[in-house]
C-alpha positions, 0 to 999 in steps of 0.5 A, a space after each residue: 235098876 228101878 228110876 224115876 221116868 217122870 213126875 207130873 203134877 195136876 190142880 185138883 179140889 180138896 174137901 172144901 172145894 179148894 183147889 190143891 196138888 195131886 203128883 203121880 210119879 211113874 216108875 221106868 217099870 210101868 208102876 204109878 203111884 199119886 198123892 194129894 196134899 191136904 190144906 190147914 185152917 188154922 195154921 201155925 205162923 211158923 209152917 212150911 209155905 202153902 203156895 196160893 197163886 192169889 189171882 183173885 179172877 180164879 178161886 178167890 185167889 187159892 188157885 195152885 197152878 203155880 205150884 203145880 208148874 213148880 213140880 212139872 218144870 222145875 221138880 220133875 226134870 231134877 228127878 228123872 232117872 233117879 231111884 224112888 227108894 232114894 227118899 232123902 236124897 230126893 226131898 233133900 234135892 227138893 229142899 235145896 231146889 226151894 232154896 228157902 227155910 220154910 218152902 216158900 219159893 216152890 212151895 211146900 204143896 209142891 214139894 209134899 205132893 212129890 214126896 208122898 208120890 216118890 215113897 209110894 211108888 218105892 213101897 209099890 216097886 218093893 213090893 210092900 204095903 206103903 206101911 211097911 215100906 215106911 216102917 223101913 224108912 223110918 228105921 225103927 231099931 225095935 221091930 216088934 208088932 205094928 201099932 194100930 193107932 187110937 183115933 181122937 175123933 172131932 164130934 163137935 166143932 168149934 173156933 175157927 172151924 165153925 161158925 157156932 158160939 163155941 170158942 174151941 176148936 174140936 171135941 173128941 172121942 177117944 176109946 183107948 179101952 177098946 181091944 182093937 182098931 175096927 172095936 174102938 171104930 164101932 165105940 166111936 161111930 155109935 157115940 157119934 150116932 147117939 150124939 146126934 139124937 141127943 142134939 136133935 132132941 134138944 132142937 139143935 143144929 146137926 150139919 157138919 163141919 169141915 171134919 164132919 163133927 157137929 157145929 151146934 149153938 150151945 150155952 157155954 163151952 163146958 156144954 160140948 164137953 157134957 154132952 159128950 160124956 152124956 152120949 158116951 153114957 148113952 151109947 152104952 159106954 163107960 166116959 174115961 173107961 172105954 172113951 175118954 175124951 182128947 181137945 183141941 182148943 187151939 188157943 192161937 186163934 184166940 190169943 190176943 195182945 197177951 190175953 185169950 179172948 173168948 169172943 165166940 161165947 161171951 166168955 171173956 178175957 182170960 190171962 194165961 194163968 186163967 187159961 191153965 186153972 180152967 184146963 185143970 178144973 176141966 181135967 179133974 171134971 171130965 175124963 179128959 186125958 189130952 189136950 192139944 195146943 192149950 196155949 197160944 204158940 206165942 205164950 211161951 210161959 203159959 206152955 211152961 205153966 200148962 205142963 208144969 201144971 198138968 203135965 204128968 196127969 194129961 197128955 199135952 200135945 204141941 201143934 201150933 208150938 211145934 208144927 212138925 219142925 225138927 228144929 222148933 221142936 228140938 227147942 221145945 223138948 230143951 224147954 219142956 214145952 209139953 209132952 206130945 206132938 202134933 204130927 202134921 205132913 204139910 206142915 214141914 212138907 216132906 217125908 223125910 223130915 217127917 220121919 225125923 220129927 217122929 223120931 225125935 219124939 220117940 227118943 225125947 219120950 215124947 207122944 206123937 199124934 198123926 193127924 190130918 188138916 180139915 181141907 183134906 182128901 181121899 188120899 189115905 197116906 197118914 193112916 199108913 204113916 201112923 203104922 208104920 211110925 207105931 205113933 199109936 194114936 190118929 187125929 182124922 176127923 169125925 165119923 163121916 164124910 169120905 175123906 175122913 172115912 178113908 183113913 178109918 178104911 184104910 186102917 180098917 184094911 191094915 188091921 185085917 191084913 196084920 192080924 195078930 202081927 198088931 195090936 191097938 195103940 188105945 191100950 197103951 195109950 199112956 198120959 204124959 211121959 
């Protein structure tokens, strides 16, 4: 029987130059396999603990060699000689191992990084690609074809993200009406490229963010949204048709004492009911279909009133509200906050409950969104994940730097190798329930 034979873990950078986890895990068969764990910007206050060392003398604090030492001393001597394909029982062992409701103690870099690691070995010593050894995990009861998923693709960045007047924190293409995964790459790709000319024509900053959009000074918010829809034109597609567009604003980061605050343009105080008026003028302006975290995690009322509202004309995506928690989200599906999640690996900190969370969207009739964090890596498990779950759409980033292209690769690979076992998520890609 294939076991465990070690686990270790290694301090590593991510994309923004911050140090994170990286965890191989080798097999008593000479198989290895690594994962890296990814790192959030803007973060929900109820998220599974990112373990920081907060020694100011190295990396202004966010070393990680506390987590690191909680994989090789605590983690791996609990693990050695059990079998990879026990993926439960191995991040239940490490959830009770941390001992706490949110992964403070170990960290859930620590716990994630293990996680990721042990499922790849599995889909390794199975002899599957990681997509379909996950489809198993998940155990879907329908198994028809594989879902390539939708890709929302950040062009232009604003909030807590850039340092622009722009108070929103992503705008993103979305082709759901081209016919395949590598068609709805190349719709993108050539909207991003066409963008950037419209930019620099206008004498406008085009350097990138964190995710790889555009970060430019503009005149207002409304101004992203209508230069995007003028580079879909240009680009030679049709704006709600071919790609429509999908928005993170994540309202959390300018939530303040009860009101959201759009500091960054100039735009005001604007109370919840402000807030919901602007989404449905935006929403009937624009060939919007998606918007994610509209609301602050703390406004309850006005998450109530945004689904109320347009909840049955958009999909509404809860990040900050959910943070891939079983147990939040289940209070959110009694409530009706919404109508789609935002799927986030570290944000719950194993596989498993991932996988749970996933499932639970599907049987509530929610959709589900796999996304990245914007401190990323090269490591391209989310793109497998997105497949194997059918979750049919991915949030990842922009249409350059390497560790978002990674993912696009990835999926780029799997469409190749499924052939006419899949098809592309964009086409049944549905707003709301």
């Amino acid at each position: 029987m294939t076991k465990i034979e070690s686990v270790s873990a290694l301090e590593i950078l991510d994309s923004r130059g911050n140090p994170t986890v990286s965890v191989t895990v080798k097999l008593n068969n000479g198989i290895t396999a690594s994962a890296c764990v990814p790192s959030g910007a803007s973060t929900g206050t109820r998220e599974a603990v990112e373990l920081r060392d907060k020694d100011p003398k190295r990396y202004g604090g966010k070393g990680v060699l506390q987590a690191v030492a909680n994989v090789n001393k605590v983690i791996a001597p609990k693990l050695k000689g059990k079998s990879p394909a026990a993926q439960r029982e191995i991040d239940d062992l490490m959830r009770s191992l941390d001992g706490t409701e949110n992964k403070g103690k170990l960290g859930a870099n620590a716990i994630l990084g293990v996680s990721m690691a042990v499922c790849r070995a599995a889909a390794l010593d199975a002899g599957l690609p990681l997509y379909a050894y996950i489809r198993q995990l998940y155990g879907a009861k329908e198994r028809g074809p594989y879902v390539l998923p939708a890709p929302m693709m950040n062009v232009i960045n604003g909030g807590a993200h850039a340092t622009n007047n722009v108070d929103f924190q992503e705008f993103m293409l979305f082709p759901i009406g081209a016919p395949t995964f590598a068609e709805a790459l190349r719709y993108g790709a050539e909207t991003f490229h066409t963008l950037k000319k419209i930019l620099q024509k206008r004498g406008l900053v085009t350097s990138v963010g964190d995710e790889g959009g555009f970060a430019p000074n503009l005149k207002d918010n409304t101004q992203a949204v209508e230069v995007i829809v003028k580079a879909i034109a240009e680009a030679g597609y049709v704006p709600g048709k071919d790609i429509a567009i999908a928005l993170d604003p994540a309202a959390s980061e300018f939530y303040e004492d009860g009101v959201y605050v759009l500091h960054k343009s100039g735009g005001g105080k604007k109370t919840a009911k402000a807030m919901i008026a602007l989404w449905t003028k935006w929403a009937d302006k624009y060939p919007i279909v998606s918007i994610e975290d509209g609301m602050a995690e703390q406004d309850k009322e006005g998450w109530l009133g945004l689904t109320k509202a347009l909840g049955k004309k958009l999909q509404l995506v809860g990040d900050d509200v959910f943070v891939t928690n079983p147990k939040i989200f289940a209070d959110g599906i009694r409530d009706g906050v919404g109508n789609a999640i935002l799927v986030k690996l570290n944000q719950i900190g194993t596989v498993t409950e991932t996988l749970e969370t996933i499932a639970m969207a599907a049987k509530a009739g929610y959709n589900a969104v796999i996304s990245h964090r914007s401190g990323e890596t090269e490591d391209a498990f989310i793109a497998d994940l997105a497949v194997g779950t059918n979750a049919g759409q991915i949030k990842t980033g922009s249409l350059c730097r390497s560790e978002r292209i990674a993912k696009y690769n990835r999926l780029l690979e799997i469409e190749a190798e499924l052939g006419k076992k899949a098809r592309y998520g964009g086409s049944m890609f549905k707003a709301g329930k």
